[in-house]
C-alpha positions, 0 to 999 in steps of 0.5 A, a space after each residue: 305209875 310203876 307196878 308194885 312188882 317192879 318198883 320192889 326190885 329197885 326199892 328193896 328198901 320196901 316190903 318185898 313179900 305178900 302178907 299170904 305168902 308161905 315159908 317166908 320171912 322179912 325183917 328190918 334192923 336197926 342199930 341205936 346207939 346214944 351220944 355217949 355210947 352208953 345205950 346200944 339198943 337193937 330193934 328189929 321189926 319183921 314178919 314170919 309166914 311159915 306153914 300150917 304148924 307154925 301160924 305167921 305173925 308179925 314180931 318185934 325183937 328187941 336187945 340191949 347190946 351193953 347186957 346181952 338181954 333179948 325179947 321177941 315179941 309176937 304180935 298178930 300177922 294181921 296186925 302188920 301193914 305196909 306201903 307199897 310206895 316207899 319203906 313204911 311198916 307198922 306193927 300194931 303202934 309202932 311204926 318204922 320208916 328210914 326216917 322214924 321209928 315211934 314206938 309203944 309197947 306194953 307187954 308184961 316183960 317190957 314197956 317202950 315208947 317214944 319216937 326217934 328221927 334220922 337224919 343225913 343218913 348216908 346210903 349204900 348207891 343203887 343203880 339201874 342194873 345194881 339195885 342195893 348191896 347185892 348188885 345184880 344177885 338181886 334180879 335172881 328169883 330164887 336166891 335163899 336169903 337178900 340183903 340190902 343196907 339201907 342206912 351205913 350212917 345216919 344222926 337220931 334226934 329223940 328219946 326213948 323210955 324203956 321199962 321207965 328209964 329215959 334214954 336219950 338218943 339226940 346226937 347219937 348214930 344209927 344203922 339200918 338194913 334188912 334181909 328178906 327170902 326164905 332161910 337165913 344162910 346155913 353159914 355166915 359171918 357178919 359185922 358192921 361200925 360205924 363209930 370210928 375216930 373220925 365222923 361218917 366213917 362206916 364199914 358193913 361186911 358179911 360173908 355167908 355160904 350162898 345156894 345156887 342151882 345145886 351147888 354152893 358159893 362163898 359169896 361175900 359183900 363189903 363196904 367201907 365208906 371213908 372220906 365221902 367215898 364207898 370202897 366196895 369189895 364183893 363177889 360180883 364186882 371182882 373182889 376176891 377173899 385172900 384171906 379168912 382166919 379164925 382167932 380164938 376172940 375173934 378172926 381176921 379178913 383180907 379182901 381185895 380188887 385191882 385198886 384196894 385191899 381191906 383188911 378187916 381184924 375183929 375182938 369178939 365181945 360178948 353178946 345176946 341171943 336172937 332169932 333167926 328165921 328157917 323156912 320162914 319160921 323164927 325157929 333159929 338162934 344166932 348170939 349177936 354182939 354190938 359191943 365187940 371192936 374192929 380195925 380196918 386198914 384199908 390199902 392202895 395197890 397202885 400207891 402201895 401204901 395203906 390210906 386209911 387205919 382205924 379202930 371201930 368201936 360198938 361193932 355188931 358182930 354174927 358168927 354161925 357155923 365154920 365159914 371162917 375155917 376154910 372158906 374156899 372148901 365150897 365153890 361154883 
């Protein structure tokens, strides 16, 4: 049987920290969207392990991505369990696994209940020296902030009541990933699609300024998976930015290997307010859109010839401190 502490490097999916741990948070988000694209709701589920003047607990943050509107609900830390074989986590009723979330809130601000599933979800490959989006970053034991995607695309089947109105989600797509660590990056940029023209087609990208022994690095990560192929850009495979360029409603992207380059143009859209954890307290704040839109053009070195072009809609949108502006002023 594999020691819980290793099956954590390879599962990153899972919980990755200690329920006594201090200065430490980890949080799951999930990204709903109805068969009509009328509802976008965003759950994210986690635990914040601060320090003696902030006691932990375990929350539940919710936003409606059509209005902007947010709660973070606290519960006690105590009331968070977890496996330790799979990613399983239950907050007092609630429950939320890659295939489930079931729901059963009642609090003076905000009633939900109800249970979703997915299915044929589609996962970012993991191998023995890449174990999740990270690649060989998730060895190293002291990194400020991890990432992992656990679902670029997946169906729900299911219905939630929310505040007494039922919203139906059978037909409609998911999205699901998670960060763990101490501090969120003191600056990133981050979005993700996964409603294109065409079905299975989902593109996740974040670039944020990394720690690394006394130093600082941009380090970035990109996918776009197209026609049951993932395209990765990122720092540790040999990509390279070419370009990052800030717009007054959005920024432009340009990244690049020795087979492709990606270019990645983003419309800000309005967005709601959410928080964000700093030394293991969710003392922070970052506005998030769902509702702002991206095109992709994905390009062929070899061929010299643009392979895919498309408009992703309902596109998850972070922007925190002025990465974009000069993204090469910080480097190993």
């Amino acid at each position: 049987m594999i020691p819980y502490y290793l099956r954590k490097i390879w599962q990153p999916e899972i919980f990755q920290g200690h329920i006594k741990k201090k200065k430490y948070y980890e949080g799951w988000y999930f990204k709903l969207v109805d068969n009509q694209e009328e509802n976008i709701i965003s759950i994210i589920p986690g635990i914040s392990l601060g320090d003696s003047e902030n006691p932990p607990h375990s929350f539940i943050q919710i936003m409606d991505g059509k209005n902007g509107e947010t709660e973070y609900l606290k519960f006690n830390n105590k009331a968070f369990s977890y496996s330790k074989k799979r990613f399983e986590i239950a907050i007092e009723n609630n429950y939320f696994s890659i295939n489930t979330l079931k729901l059963n809130i009642q609090q003076e601000n905000i009633s939900i209940k109800g249970q979703l599933y997915f299915k044929n979800t589609i996962t970012w490959p993991s191998t023995f020296f890449s174990p999740g989006i990270m690649g060989w970053y998730g060895f190293i034991p002291f990194m400020e902030c991890y990432h992992d995607v656990l679902s670029l695309d997946n169906d729900i089947e299911g219905q939630l009541e929310i505040d007494g109105k039922l919203i139906d989600f059978n037909k409609g797509k998911g999205y699901l990933e998670k960060d763990w660590g101490v501090s969120f990056p003191k600056e990133w940029v981050w979005l993700q699609s996964n409603h294109f023209a065409s079905n299975r087609i989902s593109l996740t990208c974040s670039i944020a300024i990394i720690p690394w022994i006394n130093r600082e690095f941009t380090g970035f990560i990109c996918g776009l998976y197209w026609n049951k192929r993932l395209y990765k850009f990122s720092t540790y495979n040999g990509s390279s930015i070419k370009k990052a360029e800030k717009k007054s409603n959005g920024f432009l992207i340009s990244l690049a290997n020795k087979e492709h380059q990606i270019d990645i143009a983003v419309k800000k859209s309005h967005g709601g307010t959410l928080y964000s954890p700093k030394i293991g307290v969710m003392c922070g704040e970052i506005e998030e859109s769902v509702t702002s839109e991206v095109t992709v053009s994905l390009y062929d070195i070899k061929r010299n010839q643009t392979i895919f072009c498309d408009v992703g809609r309902n596109c998850g949108l972070e922007i925190k401190g002025d990465i974009l502006q000069d993204h090469k002023r910080i480097s190993l």
